[in-house]
Backbone as a chain_set.jsonl record, in Angstrom:
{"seq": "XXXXXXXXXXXXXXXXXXXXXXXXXXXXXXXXXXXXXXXXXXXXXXXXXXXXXXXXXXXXXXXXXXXXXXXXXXXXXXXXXXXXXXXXXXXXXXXXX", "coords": {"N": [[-30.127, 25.061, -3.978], [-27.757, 25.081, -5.626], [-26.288, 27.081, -8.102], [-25.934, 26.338, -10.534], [-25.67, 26.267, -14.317], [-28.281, 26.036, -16.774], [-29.079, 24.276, -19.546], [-27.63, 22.985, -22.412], [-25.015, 23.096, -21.329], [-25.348, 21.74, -19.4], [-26.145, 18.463, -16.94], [-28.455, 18.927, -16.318], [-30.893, 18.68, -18.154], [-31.153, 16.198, -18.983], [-31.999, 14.15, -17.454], [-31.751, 11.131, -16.604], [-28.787, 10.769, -17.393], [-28.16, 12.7, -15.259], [-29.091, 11.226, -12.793], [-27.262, 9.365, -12.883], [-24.805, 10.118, -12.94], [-25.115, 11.922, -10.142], [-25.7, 9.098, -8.398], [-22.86, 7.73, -8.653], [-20.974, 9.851, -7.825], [-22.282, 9.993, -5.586], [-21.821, 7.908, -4.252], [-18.712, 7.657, -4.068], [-18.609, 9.479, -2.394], [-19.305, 8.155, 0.217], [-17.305, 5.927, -0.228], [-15.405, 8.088, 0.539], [-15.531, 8.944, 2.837], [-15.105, 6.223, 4.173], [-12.062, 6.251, 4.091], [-11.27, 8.44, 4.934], [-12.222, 7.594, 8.041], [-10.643, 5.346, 8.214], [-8.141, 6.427, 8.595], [-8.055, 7.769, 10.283], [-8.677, 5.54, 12.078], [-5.841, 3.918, 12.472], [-5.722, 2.934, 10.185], [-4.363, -0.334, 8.592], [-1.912, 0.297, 5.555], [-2.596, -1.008, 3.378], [-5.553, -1.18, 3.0], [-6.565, 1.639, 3.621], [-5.367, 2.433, 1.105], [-6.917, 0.832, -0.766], [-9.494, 1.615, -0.367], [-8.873, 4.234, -0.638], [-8.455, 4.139, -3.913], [-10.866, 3.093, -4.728], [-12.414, 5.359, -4.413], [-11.473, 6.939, -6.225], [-12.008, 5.887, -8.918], [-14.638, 6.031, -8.838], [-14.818, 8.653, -8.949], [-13.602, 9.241, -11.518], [-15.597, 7.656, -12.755], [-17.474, 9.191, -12.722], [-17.125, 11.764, -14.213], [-16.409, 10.879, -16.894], [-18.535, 10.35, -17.656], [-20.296, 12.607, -17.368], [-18.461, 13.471, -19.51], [-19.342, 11.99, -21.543], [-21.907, 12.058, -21.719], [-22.128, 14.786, -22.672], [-20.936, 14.807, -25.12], [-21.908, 13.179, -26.336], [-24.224, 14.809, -26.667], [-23.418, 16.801, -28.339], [-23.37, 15.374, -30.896], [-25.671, 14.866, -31.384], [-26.751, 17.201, -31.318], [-25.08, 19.146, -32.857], [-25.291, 22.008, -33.926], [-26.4, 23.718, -31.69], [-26.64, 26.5, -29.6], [-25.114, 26.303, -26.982], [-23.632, 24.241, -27.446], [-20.946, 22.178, -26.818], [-17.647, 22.171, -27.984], [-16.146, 20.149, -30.373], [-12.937, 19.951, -29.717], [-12.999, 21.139, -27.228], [-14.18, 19.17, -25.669], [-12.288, 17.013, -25.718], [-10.298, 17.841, -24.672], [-11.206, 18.382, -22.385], [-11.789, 15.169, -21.841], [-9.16, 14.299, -22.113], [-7.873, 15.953, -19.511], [-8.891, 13.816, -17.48], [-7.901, 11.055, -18.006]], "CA": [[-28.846, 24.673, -3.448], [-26.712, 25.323, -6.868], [-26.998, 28.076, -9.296], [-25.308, 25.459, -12.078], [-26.21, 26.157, -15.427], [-29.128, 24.731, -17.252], [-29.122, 24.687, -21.193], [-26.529, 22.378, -23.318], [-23.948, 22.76, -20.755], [-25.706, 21.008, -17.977], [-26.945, 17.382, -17.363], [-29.929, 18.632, -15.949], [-31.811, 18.229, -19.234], [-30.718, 14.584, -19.061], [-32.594, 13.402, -16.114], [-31.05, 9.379, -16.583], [-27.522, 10.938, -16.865], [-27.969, 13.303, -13.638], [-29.017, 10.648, -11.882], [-26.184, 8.127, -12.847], [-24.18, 10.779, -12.055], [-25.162, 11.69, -8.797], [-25.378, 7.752, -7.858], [-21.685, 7.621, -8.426], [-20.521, 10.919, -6.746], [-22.59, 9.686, -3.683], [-20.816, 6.369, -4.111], [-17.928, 8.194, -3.848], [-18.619, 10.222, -1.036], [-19.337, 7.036, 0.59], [-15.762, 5.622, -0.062], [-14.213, 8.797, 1.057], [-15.862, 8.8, 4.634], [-14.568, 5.159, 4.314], [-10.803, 6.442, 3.802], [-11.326, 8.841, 6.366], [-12.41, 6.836, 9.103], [-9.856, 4.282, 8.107], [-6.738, 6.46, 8.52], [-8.649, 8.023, 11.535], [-8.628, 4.659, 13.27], [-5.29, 3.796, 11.659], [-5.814, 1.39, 9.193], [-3.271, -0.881, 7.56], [-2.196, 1.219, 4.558], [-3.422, -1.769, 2.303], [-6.62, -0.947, 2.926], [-6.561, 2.894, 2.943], [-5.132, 2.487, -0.545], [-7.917, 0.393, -1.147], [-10.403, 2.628, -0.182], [-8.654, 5.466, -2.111], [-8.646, 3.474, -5.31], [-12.484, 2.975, -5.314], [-12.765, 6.947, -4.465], [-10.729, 7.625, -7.712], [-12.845, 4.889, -10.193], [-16.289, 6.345, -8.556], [-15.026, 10.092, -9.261], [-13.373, 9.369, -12.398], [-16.392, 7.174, -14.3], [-18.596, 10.214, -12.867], [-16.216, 12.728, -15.172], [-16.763, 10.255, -17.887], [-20.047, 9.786, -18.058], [-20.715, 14.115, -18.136], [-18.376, 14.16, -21.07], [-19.872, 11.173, -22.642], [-23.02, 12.78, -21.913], [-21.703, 15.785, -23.721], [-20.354, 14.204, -26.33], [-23.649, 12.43, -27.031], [-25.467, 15.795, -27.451], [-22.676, 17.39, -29.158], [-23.282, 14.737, -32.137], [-27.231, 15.025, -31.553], [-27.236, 18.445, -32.373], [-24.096, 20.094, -32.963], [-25.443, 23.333, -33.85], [-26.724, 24.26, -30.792], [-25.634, 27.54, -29.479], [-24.094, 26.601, -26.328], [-22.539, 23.506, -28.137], [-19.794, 22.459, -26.59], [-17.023, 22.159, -29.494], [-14.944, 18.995, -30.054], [-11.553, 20.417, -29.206], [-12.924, 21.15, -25.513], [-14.444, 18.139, -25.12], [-11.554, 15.956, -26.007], [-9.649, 18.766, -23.423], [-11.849, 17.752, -21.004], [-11.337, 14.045, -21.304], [-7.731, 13.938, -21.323], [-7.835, 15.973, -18.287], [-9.652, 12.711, -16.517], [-6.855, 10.457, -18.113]], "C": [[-27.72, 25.086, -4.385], [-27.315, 26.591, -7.6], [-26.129, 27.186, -10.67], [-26.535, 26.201, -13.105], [-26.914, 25.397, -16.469], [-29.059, 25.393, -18.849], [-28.265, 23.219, -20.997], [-25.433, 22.227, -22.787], [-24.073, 22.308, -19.998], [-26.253, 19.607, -17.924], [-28.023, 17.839, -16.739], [-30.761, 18.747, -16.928], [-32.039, 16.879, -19.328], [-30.846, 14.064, -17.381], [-31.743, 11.914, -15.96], [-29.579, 9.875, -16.339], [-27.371, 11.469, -15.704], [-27.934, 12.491, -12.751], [-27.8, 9.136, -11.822], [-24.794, 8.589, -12.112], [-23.747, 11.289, -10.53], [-24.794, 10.318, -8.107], [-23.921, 7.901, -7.655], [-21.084, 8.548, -7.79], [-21.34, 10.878, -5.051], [-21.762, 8.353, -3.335], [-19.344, 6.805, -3.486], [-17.474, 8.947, -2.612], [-18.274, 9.018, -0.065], [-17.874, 6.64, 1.014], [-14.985, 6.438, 0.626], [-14.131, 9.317, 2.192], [-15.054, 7.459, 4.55], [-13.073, 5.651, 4.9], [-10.667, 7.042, 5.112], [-11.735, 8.153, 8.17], [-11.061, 5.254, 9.055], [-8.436, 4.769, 8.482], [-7.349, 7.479, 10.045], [-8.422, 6.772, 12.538], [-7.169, 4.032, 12.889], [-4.982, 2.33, 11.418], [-4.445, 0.957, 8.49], [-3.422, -0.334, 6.352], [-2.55, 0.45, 3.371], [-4.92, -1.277, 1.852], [-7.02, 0.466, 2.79], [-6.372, 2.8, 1.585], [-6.254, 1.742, -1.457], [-9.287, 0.831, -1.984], [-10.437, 4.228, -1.401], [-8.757, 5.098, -3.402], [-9.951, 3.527, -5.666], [-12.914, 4.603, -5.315], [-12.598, 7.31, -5.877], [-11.56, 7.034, -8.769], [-13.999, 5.549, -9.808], [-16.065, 7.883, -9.244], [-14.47, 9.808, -11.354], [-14.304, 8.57, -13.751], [-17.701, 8.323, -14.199], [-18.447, 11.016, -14.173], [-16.346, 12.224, -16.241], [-17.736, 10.417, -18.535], [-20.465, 11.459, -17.829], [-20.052, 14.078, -19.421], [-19.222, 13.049, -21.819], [-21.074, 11.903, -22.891], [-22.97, 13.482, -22.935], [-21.296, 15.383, -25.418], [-21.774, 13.57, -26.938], [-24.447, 13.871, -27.717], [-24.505, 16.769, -28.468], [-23.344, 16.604, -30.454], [-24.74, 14.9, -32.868], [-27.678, 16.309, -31.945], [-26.235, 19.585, -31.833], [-24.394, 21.826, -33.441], [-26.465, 24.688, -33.014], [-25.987, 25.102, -30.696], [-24.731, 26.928, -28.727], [-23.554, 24.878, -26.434], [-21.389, 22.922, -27.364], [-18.874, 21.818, -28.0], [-16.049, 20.908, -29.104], [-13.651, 18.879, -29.237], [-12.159, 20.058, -27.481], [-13.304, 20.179, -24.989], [-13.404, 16.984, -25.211], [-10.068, 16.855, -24.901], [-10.098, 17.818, -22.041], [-11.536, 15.946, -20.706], [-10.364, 13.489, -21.087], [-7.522, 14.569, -20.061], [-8.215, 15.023, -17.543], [-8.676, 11.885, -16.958], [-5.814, 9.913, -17.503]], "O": [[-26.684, 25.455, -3.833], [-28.485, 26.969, -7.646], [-25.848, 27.775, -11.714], [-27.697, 26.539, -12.878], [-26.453, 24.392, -17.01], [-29.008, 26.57, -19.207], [-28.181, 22.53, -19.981], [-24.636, 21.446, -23.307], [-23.038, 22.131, -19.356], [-26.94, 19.364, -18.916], [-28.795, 16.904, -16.531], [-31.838, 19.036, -16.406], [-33.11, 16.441, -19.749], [-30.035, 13.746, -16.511], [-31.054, 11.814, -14.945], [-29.039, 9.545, -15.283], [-26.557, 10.948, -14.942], [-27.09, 12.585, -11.86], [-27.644, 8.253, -10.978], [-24.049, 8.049, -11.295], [-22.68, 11.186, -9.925], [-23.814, 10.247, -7.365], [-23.587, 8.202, -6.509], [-20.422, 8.041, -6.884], [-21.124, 11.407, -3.96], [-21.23, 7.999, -2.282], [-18.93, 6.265, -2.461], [-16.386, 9.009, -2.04], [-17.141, 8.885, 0.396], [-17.33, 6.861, 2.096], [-14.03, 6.013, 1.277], [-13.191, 9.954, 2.667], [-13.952, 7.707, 5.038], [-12.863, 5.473, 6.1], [-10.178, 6.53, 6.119], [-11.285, 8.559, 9.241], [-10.871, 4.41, 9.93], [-7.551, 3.939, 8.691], [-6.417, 7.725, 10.81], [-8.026, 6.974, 13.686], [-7.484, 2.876, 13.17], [-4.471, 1.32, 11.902], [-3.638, 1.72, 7.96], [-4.533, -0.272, 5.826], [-2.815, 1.074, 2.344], [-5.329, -1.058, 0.711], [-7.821, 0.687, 1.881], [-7.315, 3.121, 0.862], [-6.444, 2.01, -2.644], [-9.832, 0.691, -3.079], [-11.151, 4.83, -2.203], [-9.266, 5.962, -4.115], [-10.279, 3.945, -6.777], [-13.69, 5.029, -6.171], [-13.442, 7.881, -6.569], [-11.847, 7.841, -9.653], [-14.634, 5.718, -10.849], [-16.941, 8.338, -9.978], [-15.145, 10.291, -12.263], [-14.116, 8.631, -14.966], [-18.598, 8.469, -15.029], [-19.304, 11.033, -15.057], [-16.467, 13.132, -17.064], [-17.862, 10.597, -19.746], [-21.495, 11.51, -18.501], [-20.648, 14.484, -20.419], [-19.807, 13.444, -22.827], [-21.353, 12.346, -24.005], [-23.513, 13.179, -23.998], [-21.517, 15.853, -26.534], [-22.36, 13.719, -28.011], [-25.024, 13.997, -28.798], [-25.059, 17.43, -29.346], [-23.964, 17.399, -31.161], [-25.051, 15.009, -34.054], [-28.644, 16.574, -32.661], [-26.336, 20.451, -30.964], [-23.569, 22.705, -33.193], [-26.944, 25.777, -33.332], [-24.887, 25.092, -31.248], [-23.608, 26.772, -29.205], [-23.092, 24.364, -25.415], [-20.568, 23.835, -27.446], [-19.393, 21.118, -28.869], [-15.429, 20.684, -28.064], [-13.354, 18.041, -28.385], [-11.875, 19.099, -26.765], [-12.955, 19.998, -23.822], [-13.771, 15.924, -24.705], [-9.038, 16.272, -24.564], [-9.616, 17.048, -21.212], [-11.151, 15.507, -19.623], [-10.209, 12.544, -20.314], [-6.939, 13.827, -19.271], [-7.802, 15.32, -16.422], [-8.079, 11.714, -15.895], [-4.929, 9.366, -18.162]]}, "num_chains": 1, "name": "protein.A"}
């Protein structure tokens, strides 16, 4: 289904993180059929906003939890080749910010 990259830049070495991962990006999905069907039938915008709020916390502790990932194996063995380097990882998490 993917051609993602497996090594040091991927969680698929990290079976427990992939799948925490996934969980929450299906969680997510979840919510964002919610949203959609809510402004489809049109919902009081309390509740759309609702809906969108939990979309954003499900996608944004996914984004977390790869860099933490990352960040974990960065420390575990920083002189891996494909490494990722502090700078980009501290890139990457203010982008989610």
């Amino acid at each position: 289904m993917s051609s993602a990259p497996q090594g040091p830049e991927s969680l698929l070495h990290d079976e427990d993180a992939k799948r925490k991962v996934l969980n929450r990006l299906k969680r997510a999905q979840g919510q964002l059929a919610a949203v959609i069907n809510a402004v489809e039938d049109d919902a009081h915008c309390r509740d759309v906003v609702q809906q969108l709020s939990a979309v954003s916390k499900a996608l944004d502790r996914a984004g977390f939890l790869v860099i933490s990932t990352a960040l974990r194996d960065c420390m575990t063995t920083p002189d891996a080749d494909n490494a990722t380097n502090p700078d980009e990882l501290e890139k990457l998490f203010l982008s989610l910010a």
